[in-house]
Every structure is written in C-alpha cells, then in structure tokens.
C-alpha positions in Angstrom: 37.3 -18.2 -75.5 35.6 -18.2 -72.6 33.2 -21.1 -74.0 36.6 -23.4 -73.4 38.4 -20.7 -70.2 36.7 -19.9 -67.3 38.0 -18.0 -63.6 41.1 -19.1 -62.4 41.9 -22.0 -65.1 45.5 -22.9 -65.5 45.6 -22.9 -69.4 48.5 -24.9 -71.6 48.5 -23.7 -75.2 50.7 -26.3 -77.3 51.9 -24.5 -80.8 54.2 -26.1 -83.2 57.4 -25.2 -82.4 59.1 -27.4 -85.0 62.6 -26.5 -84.8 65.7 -24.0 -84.0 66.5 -23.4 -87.5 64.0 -20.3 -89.0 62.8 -17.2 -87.5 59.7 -16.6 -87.6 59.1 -15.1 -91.4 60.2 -18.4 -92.7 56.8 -20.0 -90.9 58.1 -23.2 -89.9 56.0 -22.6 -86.9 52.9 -21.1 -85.4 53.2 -17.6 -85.6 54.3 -15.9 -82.8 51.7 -13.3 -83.0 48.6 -15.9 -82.8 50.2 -17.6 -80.1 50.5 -14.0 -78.2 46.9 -13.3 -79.2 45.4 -17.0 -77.5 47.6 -15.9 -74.4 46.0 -12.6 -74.2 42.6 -14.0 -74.9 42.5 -17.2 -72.3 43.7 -14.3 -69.9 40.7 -11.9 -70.5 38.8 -15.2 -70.3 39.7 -15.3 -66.8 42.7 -17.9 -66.6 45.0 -17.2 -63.6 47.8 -19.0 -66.0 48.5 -19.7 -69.3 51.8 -22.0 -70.1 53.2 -22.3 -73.9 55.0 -25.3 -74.2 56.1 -27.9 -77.2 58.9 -30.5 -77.6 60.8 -29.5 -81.1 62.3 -32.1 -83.2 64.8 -30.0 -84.3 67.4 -27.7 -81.9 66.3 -27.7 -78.2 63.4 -26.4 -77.0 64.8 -23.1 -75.2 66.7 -22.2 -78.9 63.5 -23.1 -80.4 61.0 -21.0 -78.1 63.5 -17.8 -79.0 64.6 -18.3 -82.7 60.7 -18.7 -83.5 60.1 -15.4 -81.7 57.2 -17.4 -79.4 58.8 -16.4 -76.3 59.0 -12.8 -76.6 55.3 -12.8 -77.5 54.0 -15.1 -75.0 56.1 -13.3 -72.3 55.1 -9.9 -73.4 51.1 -10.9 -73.8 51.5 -12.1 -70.0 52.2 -16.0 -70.8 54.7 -18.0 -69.6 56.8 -20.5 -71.4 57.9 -24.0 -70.0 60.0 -27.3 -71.6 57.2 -29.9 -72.6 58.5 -33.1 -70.7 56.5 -36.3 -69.7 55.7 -35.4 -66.5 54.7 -32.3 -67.6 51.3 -33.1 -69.2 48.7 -35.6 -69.0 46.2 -36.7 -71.8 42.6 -35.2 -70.9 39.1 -35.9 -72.9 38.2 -32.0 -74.0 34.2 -31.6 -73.2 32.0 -30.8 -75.8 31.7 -26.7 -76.0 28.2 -25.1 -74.7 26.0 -23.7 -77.6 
C-alpha cells in the first residue's frame, strides 16, 4: 500500500455498493471485510484520511452503506463514509506505481 499511500494523503476508496436490497452474505457488494482491511491498510500507510463512498443504483446510499455492512467496518477500521455526489470527486490520471 504504501507504493500508492504516502504521509498525510487523504485516501477515497470507491467499493461497489450496488444496492439496499442484500446484506452482506448474499455478495451483491464488496465485502465489507476487504473494504475494512484497505481502510486499515491506507491508514498504516500513513493517510491522515480515508473516505468510503459509492452512488448505489438501488435504495439510497445511507440504506445501502448499512444493509451491506460497509459502514460498520469502515467506521470501526478508522474510515469514514460519505454520499458520492458530483462535487464530491474529480477524475485524476493514477501514476504509474514505483518498482
């Protein structure tokens, strides 16, 4: 991780988050424990913040973040989660990683 995270990065992890409908053993989403594990991991890397966000096509996004169990684990692992909106996020070119 800390090839893409360095000291005081503000990290945005985007899972799929696909709808309100299942909890998380039916894995109609990322699960909720690899989402917890990049939060964990960006933060040993050194970020100062790591945001989980996603825009679900199904249900809204806050009874999506807690049916799928993502918010529990991102908030436990030190993560926070936000509503993914336009103005929320930008489209950036991702640097090549160093060997």
């Amino acid at each position: 991780m800390a090839s893409f995270v360095s000291n005081g990065y503000d990290v945005i992890i985007k899972p799929n988050i696909c709808t309100d409908y299942n909890p998380p053993e039916y894995a109609s989403t990322t699960n909720p424990t690899v989402v917890a594990t990049l939060v964990t991991m960006c933060l040993e890397a050194g970020a100062r913040r790591v945001r989980v966000m996603d825009s679900p096509f199904g249900g809204t996004p806050e009874s999506a973040y807690e049916i799928s169990g993502i918010k529990v684990a991102v908030e436990a692992a030190g993560g926070e989660m936000h509503v993914m909106s336009t103005p929320k996020y930008t489209e950036v070119e991702i640097r090549k990683a160093r060997a």
